[in-house]
C-alpha positions in Angstrom: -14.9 -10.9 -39.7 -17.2 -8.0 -39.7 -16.1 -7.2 -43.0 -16.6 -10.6 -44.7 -20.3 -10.8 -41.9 -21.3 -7.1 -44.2 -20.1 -8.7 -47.8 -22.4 -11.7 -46.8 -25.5 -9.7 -45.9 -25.4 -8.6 -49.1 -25.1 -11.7 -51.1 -28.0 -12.8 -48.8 -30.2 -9.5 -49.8 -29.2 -10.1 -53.4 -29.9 -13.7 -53.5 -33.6 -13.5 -51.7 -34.1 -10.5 -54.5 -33.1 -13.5 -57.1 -35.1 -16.2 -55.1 -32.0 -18.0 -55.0 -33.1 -19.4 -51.3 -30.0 -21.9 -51.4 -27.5 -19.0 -52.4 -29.3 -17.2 -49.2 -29.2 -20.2 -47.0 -24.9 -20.6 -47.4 -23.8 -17.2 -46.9 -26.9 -17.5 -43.7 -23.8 -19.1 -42.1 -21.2 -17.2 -42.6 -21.9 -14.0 -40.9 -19.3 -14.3 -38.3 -21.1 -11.3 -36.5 -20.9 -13.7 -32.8 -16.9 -14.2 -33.3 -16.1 -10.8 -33.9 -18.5 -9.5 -31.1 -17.2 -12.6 -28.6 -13.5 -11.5 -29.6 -13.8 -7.7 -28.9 -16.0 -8.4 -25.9 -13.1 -10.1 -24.2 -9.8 -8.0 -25.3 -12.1 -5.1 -23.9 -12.8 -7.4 -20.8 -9.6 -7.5 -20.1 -8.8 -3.8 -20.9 -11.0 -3.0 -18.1 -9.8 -5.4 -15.8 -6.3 -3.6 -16.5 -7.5 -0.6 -15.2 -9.6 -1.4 -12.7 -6.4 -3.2 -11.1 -4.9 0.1 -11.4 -7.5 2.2 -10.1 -6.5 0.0 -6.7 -3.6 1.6 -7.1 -4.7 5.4 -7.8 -6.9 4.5 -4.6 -3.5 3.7 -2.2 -2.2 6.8 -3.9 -5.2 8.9 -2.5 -4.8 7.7 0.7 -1.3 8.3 1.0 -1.5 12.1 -0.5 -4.4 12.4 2.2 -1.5 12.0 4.8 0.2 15.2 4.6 -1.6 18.4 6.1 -2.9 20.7 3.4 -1.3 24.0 6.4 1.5 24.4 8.1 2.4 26.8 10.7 6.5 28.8 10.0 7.8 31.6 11.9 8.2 34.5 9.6 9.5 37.9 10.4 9.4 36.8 13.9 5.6 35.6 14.7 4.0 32.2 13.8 1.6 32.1 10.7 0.2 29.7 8.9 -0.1 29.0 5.5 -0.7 26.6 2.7 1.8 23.3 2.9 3.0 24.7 -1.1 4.4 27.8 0.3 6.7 26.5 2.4 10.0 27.3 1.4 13.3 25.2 2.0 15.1 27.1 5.3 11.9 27.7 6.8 11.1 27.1 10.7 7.8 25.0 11.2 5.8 24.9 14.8 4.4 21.5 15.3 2.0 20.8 18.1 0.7 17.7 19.6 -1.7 16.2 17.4 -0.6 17.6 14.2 1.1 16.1 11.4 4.7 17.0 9.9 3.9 19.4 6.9 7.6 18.8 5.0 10.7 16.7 5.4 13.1 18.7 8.1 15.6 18.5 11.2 14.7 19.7 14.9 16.2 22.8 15.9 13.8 23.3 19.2 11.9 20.9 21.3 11.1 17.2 21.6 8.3 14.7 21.1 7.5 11.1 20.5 6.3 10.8 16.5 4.2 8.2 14.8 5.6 7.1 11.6 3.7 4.1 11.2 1.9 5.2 8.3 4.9 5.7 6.2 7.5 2.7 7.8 4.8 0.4 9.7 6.6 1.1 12.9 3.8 0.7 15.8 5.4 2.4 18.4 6.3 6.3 18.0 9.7 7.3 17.7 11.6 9.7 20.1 13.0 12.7 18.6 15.1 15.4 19.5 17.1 18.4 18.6 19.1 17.3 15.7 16.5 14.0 14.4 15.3 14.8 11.0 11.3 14.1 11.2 9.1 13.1 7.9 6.4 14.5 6.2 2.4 13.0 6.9 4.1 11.8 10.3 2.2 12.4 13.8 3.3 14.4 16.6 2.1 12.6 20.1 3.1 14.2 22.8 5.3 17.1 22.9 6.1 20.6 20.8 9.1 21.3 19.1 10.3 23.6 15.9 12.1 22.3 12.8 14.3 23.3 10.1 12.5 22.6 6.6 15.2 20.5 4.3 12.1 18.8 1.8 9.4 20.8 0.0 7.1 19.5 -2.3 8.2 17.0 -4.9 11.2 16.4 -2.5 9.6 14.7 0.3 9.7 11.3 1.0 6.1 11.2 1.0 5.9 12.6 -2.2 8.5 10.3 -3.6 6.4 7.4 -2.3 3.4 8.9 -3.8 5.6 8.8 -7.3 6.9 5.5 -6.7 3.6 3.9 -6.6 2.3 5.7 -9.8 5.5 4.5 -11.9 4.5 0.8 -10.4 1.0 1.2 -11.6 2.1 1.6 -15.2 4.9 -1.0 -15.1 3.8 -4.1 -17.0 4.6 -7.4 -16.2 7.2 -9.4 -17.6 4.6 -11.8 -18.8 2.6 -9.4 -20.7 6.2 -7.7 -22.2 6.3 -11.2 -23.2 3.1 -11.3 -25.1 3.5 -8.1 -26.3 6.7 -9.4 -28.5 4.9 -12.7 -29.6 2.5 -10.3 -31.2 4.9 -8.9 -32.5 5.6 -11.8 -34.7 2.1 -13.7 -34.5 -0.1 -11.5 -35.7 2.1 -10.9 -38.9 2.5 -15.1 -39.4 -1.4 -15.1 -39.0 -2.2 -12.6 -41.6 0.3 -14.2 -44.3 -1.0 -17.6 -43.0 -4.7 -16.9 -44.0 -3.7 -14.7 -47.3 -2.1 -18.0 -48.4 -4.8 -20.0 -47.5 -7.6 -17.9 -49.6 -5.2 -18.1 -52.2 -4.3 -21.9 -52.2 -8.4 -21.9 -52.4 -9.0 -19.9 -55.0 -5.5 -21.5 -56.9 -7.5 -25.1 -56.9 -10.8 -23.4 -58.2 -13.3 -22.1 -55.4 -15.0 -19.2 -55.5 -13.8 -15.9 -54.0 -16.3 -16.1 -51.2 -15.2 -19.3 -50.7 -11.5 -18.3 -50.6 -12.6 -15.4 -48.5 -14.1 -17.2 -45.6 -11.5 -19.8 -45.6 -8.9 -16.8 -44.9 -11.3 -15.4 -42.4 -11.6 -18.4 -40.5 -7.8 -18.7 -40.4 -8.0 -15.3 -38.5 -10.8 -16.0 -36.0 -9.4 -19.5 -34.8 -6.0 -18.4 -34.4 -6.7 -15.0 -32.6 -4.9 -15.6 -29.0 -8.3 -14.6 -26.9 -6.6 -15.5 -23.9 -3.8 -13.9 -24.4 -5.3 -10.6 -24.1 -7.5 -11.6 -20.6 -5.4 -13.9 -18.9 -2.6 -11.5 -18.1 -4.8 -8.2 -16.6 -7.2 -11.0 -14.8 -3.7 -12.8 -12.8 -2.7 -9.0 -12.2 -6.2 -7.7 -10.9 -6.7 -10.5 -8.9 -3.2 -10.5 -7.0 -3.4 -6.5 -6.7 -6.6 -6.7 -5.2 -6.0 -9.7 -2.7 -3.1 -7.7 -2.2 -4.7 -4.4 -1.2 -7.5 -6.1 0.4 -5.2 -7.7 2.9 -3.3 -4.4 3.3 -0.7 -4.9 1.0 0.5 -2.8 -1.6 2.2 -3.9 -4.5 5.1 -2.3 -5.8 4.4 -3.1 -9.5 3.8 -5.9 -12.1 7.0 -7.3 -12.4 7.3 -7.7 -8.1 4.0 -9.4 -8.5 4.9 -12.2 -10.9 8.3 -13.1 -9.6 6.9 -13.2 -5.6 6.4 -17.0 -5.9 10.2 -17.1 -6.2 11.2 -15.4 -2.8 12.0 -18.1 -0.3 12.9 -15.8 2.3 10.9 -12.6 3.6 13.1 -10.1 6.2 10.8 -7.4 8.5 12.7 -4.7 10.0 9.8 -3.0 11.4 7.7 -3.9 14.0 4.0 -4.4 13.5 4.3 -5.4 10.0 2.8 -8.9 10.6 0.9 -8.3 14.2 -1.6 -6.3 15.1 0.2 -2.8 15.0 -0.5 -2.3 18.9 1.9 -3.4 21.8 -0.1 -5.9 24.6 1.2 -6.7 27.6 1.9 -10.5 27.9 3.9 -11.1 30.9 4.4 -9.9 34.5 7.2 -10.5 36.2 7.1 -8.8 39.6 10.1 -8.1 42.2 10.4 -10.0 45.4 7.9 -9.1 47.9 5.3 -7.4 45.2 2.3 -9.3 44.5 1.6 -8.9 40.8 -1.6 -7.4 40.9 -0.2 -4.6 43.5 2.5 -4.1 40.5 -0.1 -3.7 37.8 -2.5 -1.1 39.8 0.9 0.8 40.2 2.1 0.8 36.7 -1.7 1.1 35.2 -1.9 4.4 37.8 1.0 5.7 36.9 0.8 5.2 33.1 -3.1 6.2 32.9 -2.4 10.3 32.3 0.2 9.4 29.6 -1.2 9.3 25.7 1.9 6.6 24.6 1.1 3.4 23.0 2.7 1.2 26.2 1.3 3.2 28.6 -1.8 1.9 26.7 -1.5 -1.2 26.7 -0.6 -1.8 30.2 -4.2 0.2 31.4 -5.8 -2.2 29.2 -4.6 -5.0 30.7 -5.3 -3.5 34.2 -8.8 -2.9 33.2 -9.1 -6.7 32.0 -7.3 -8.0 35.2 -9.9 -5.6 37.7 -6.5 -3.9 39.0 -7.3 -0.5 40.8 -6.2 2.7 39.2 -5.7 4.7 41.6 -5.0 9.1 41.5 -1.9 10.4 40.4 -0.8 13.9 42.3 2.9 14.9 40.2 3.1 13.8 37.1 6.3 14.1 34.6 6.7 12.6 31.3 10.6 11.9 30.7 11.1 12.0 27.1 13.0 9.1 25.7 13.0 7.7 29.7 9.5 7.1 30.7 7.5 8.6 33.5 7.9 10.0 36.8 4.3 10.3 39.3 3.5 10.4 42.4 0.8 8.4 43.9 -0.1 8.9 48.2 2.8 10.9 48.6 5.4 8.0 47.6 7.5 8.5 44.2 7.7 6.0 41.6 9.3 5.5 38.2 7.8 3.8 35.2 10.6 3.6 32.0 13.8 2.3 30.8 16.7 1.0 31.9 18.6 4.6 31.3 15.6 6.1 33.9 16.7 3.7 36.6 20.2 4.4 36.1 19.8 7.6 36.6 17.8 7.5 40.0 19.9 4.7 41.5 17.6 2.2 40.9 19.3 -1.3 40.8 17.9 -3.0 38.0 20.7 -6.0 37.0 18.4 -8.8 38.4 15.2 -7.6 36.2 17.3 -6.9 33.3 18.4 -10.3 32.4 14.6 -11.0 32.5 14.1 -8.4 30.3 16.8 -9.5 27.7 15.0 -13.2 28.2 11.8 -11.8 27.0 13.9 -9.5 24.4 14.9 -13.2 23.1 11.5 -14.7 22.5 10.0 -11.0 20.4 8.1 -9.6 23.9 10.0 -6.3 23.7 
């Protein structure tokens, strides 16, 4: 078209040197300057639509690499130093503290805490660990101090692999646009021969060249598959960034296009679909125990602890106007619960293994628990 648009300029600029006006007038209309600009404006719309959909992507990938910690703390020749997250070798011992994230992939050999992996599984609530639990890299310590064994260094990690999984899905194409990449295959060749033959058939039955010439051109223009080119990137930019608007991250092209086939969807992890925090919703106090006595106790008791229940149940207090009241002895039980001491009388906030394990009979309240279990409210 642009060629053809320069070859008529030209037969314009000779004609007007000719004062052939209606020579100049013909070819006036058969620049084709506006198709050729109209058809690479919107393939290279829909380039950058392409990679702007992508750039979402290098975005979550960012964020994720952000995760880990760029230092981590390994015992070497028997003191604690720290040093860049590369250096850490497989075999070494890392120091985690509260507060601080998992450097590399390992297994505890010292010590135990309560982790947050939300970021990596979408778990809400942190996981207990102990000697012999293998702990993930760009997860959270909360509570407690423990050493571990480094297994995963580097490109090894989980976190890493994650990292790599999403940049393989962000140049994955969609089956859709593997599908227009083989019609083009065959189109673009049946277009060409289809306008060659068509100048020819012209010039054949007697036109002129630049008669034949435009009729071939316009065989090209009209049949060039514009939307083709757009419609594909603008479906996948559009559903990416719904996607990553609403928190979700797409695992590539092709898991994007065939989603409106799934009929069922399985979570496994808790706060995938609610808010990512625990809330208390029920109160179900013991015979004799009014049920604002029982939330001052369990708000009083949980209020020095930093875990996500103990949370939740001081917010509740505060919204119910329960008193807090001070705690003297204090012991957090890991995997159990919590032990404190509040006007010299003892009391236990935990599990069912914590009761067991100070004679606390607990069979009446624990088929209300496994009633709540039943309706999600664990």
């Amino acid at each position: 078209a642009i060629a053809y648009g320069v070859f008529a300029i030209y037969k314009i600029g000779y004609a007007l040197g000719a004062d052939d006006m209606m020579t100049a007038d013909h070819f006036l209309m058969d620049l084709y300057f506006e198709s050729a600009g109209t058809i690479l404006t919107l393939i290279t719309l829909g380039k950058y639509l392409e990679a702007r959909s992508k750039g979402k992507t290098s975005e979550a990938i960012s964020k994720l690499m952000d995760l880990a910690p760029k230092t981590a703390t390994v015992i070497r020749d028997g003191a604690e130093k720290e040093i860049p997250v590369e250096e850490v070798a497989v075999g070494d011992t890392v120091v985690v503290r509260p507060g601080q994230s998992v450097p590399v992939d390992g297994v505890i050999v010292e010590g135990s805490s309560a982790v947050d992996q939300s970021a990596l599984t979408g778990e809400s609530i942190p996981v207990e660990k102990n000697v012999g639990d293998k702990v993930i890299a760009a997860t959270v310590n909360k509570t407690g101090f423990f050493k571990f064994q480094a297994q995963k260094v580097g490109d090894d990690t989980t976190l890493a692999q994650i990292i790599e999984l999403v940049d393989e899905a962000s140049s994955s194409k969609a089956p859709i646009a593997k599908l227009a990449d083989r019609v083009s295959g065959v189109f673009v060749p049946v277009v060409i021969a289809l306008a060659v033959i068509a100048a020819a058939v012209w010039l054949i039955l007697g036109q002129s060249f630049e008669f034949a010439l435009s009729i071939g051109i316009a065989v090209l223009v009209i049949s060039c598959p514009c939307a083709l080119g757009l419609a594909t990137p603008v479906a996948i930019m559009v559903g990416t960034g719904k996607g990553a608007s609403n928190g979700i991250l797409i695992k590539s092209a092709e898991a994007l296009e065939t989603a409106h086939t799934v009929g069922t969807v399985v979570l496994d992890k808790t706060g995938t679909i609610t808010e990512g925090k625990p809330k208390v919703t029920d109160l179900l106090a013991a015979l004799g125990v009014e049920e604002q006595e029982l939330l001052s106790i369990a708000a009083s008791v949980e209020k020095p602890s930093e875990h996500p229940l103990a949370e939740a149940i001081v917010e509740r207090a505060l919204e119910k106007d329960a008193q807090i009241r001070p705690v003297g002895k204090f012991e957090a039980v890991s995997g159990r619960g919590i032990v404190a001491e509040i006007g010299g009388a003892e009391y236990l906030a935990g599990n069912l293994a914590l009761m067991r394990e100070h004679g606390v009979p607990a069979d009446e309240m624990r088929q209300a628990a496994e009633r709540f279990a039943e309706d999600g409210k664990t």
